[in-house]
C-alpha positions as CSV (number, residue, x, y, z in Angstrom):
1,X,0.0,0.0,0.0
2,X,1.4,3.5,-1.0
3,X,5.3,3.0,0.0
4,X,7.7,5.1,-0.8
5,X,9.9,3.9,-3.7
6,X,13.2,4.4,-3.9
7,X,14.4,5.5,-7.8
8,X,17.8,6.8,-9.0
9,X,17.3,9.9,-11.4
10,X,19.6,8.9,-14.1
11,X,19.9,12.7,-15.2
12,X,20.4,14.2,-12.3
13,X,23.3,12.0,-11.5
14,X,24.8,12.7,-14.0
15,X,25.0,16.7,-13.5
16,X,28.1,18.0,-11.8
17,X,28.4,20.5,-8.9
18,X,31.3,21.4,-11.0
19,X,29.3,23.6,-13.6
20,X,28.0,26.7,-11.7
21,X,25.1,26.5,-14.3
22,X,24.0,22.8,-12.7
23,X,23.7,25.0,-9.3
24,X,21.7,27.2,-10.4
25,X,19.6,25.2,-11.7
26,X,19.1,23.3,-8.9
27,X,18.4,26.5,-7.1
28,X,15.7,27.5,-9.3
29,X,14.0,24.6,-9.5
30,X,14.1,23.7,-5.6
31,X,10.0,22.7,-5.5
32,X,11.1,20.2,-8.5
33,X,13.6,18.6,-6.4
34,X,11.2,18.7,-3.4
35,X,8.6,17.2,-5.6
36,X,10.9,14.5,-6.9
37,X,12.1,13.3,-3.7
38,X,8.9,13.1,-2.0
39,X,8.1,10.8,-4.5
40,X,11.2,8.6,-3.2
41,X,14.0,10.1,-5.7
42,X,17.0,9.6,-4.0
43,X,19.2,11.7,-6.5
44,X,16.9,14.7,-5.6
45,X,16.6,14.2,-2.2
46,X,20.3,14.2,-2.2
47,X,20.8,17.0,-3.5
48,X,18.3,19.0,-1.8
49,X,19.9,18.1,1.6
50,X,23.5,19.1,0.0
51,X,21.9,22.7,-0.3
52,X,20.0,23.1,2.5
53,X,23.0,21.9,4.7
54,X,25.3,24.5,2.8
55,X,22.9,27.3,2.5
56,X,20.1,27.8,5.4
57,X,17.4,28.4,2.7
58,X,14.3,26.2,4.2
59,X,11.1,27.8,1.3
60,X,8.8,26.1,4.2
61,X,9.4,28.8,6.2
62,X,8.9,31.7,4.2
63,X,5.7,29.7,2.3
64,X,4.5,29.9,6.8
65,X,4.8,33.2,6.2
66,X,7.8,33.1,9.1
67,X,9.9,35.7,7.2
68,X,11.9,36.5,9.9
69,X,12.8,33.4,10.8
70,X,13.5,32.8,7.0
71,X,15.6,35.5,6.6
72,X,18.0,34.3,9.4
73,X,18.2,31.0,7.7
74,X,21.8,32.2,6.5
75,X,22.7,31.4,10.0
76,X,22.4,27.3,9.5
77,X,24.5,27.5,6.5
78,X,27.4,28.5,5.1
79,X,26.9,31.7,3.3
80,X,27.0,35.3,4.0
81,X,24.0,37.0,4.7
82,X,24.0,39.2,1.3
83,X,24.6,35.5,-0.4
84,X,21.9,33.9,1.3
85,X,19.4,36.9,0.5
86,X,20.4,37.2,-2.9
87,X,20.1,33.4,-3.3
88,X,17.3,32.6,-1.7
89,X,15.1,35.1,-2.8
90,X,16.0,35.4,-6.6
91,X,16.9,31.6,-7.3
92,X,15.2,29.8,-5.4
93,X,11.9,32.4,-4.7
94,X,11.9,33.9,-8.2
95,X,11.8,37.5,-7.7
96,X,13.7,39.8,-9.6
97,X,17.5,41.2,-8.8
98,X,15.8,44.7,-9.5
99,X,13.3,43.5,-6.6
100,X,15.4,42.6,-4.7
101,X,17.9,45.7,-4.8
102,X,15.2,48.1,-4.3
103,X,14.5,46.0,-1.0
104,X,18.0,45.6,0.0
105,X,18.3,49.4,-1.0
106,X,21.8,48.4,-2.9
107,X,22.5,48.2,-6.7
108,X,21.4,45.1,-9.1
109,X,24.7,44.4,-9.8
110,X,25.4,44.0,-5.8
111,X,22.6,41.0,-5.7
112,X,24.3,39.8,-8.8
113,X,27.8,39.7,-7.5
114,X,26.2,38.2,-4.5
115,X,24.6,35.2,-6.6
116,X,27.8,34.7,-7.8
117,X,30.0,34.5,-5.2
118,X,27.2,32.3,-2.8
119,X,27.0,29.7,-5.8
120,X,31.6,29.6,-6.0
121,X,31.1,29.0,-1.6
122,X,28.3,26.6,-2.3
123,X,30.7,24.8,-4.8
124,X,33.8,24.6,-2.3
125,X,31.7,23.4,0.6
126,X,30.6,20.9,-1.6
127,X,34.0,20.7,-2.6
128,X,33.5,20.1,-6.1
129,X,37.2,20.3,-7.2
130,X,38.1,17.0,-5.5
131,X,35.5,15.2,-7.5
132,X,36.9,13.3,-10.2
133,X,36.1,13.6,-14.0
């Protein structure tokens, strides 16, 4: 009745923490990930717990409407707060840099610079350059 069933996701597998691209991905498409491990994809579950160990970000919280809470999820990762912000609520959120800025009350090119840099420190705490090819 109803079990969980454990699957490997071929093509996630095969996508590398090396290409900053494959982060970013991931980011964006967090609920995917969500949605593919709950239904007992261990590639995606994998992965999500990689990020949410390295970055704080926890959607569930915002979506509780716990935004403080949220906001100082930076706090159970590894990232700056400026990182996590920028992260969190461009990538994995989907509002705009521009939103964002005009929040943060800084340029779009600071939350952009910020993406950047979180996704390099979310690459070397995964520490992608001792994988091998």
């Amino acid at each position: 009745m109803g079990g969980v069933r454990n699957t490997i996701n071929d093509q996630l597998l095969r996508l590398s923490y090396k290409d900053p691209h494959n982060i970013r991905h991931f980011l964006r498409n967090w609920g995917g990930l969500e949605s593919l491990s709950l239904k007992g994809d261990t590639v995606a579950t994998c992965i999500l717990l990689d990020l949410k160990t390295v970055t704080g970000i926890n959607p569930e919280k915002f979506h509780r409407g716990d935004r403080e809470e949220f906001n100082l999820g930076y706090l159970d990762g590894k990232l700056t707060h400026y990182q996590y912000m920028s992260i969190a609520y461009t990538l994995v959120l989907g509002y705009s840099q521009e939103e964002l800025a005009w929040v943060m009350g800084v340029d779009q090119s600071v939350v952009s610079k910020n993406i950047n840099n979180g996704i390099k420190k979310i690459q070397q705490e995964l520490q992608v350059y001792l994988e091998e090819d």
